[in-house]
C-alpha positions as CSV (number, residue, x, y, z in Angstrom):
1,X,-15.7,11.8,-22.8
2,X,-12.3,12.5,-23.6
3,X,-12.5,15.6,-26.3
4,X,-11.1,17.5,-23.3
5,X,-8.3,15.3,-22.1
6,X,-6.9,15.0,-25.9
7,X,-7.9,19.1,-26.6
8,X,-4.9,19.5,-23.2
9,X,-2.6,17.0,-23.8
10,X,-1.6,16.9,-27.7
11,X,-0.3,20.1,-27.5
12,X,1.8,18.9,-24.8
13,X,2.2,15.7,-26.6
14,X,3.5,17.5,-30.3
15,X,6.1,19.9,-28.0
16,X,7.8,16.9,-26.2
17,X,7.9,15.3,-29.7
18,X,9.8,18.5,-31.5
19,X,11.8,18.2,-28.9
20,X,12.7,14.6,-29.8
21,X,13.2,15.2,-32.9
22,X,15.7,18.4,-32.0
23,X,17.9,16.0,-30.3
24,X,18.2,13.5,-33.3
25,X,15.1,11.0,-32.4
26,X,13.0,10.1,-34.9
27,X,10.0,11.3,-34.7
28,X,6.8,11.6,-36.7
29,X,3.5,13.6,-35.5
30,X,0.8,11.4,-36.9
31,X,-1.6,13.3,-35.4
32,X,-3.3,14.5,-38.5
33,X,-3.1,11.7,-40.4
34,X,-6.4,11.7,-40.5
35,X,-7.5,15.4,-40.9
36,X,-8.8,15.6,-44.8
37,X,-11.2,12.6,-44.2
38,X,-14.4,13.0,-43.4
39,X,-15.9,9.6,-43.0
40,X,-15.9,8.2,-39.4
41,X,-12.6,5.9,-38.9
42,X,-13.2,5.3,-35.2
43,X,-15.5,2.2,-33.9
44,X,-15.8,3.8,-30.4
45,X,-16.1,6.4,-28.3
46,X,-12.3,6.3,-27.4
47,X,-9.5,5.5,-29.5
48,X,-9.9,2.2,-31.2
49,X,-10.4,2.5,-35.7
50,X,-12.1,0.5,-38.4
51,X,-10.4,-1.4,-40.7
52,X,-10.4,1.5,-43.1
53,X,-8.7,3.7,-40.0
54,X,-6.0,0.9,-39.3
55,X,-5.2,0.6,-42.8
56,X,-4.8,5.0,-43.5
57,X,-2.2,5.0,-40.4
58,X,-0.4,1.9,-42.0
59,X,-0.1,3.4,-45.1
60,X,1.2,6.5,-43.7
61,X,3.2,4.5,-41.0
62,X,4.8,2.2,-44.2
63,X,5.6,5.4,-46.3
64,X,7.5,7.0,-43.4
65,X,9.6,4.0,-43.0
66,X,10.5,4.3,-46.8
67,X,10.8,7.8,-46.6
68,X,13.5,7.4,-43.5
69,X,14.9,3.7,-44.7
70,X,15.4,4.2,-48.3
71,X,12.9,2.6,-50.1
């Protein structure tokens, strides 16, 4: 029930983000964190993952923060 919503309002979403990042905020789209994997990650019909899910973002989440923090 919300394909639609999300289809309008990442776009939106990933502009206002560039334009973070142009003026020095860090940013990171994470939007397609998830794009190579075809197994379902999500436990509903909205927006909440499995523990497999949870654990992909926090991998990519904890190699951002070495990435940007020096690890």
């Amino acid at each position: 029930p919300y394909k639609e919503w999300v289809e309008r309002g990442y776009p939106i979403l990933r502009q206002r983000g560039e334009s973070l990042r142009s003026i020095g905020v860090r940013f990171h789209d994470l939007t397609m964190t998830f794009a190579d994997i075809e197994d379902p990650l999500y436990v509903d019909d909205c927006c909440h993952l499995s523990q497999r899910g949870y654990s992909l973002l926090g991998q990519t989440i904890g190699r951002i923060i070495g990435e940007e923090f020096g690890n």
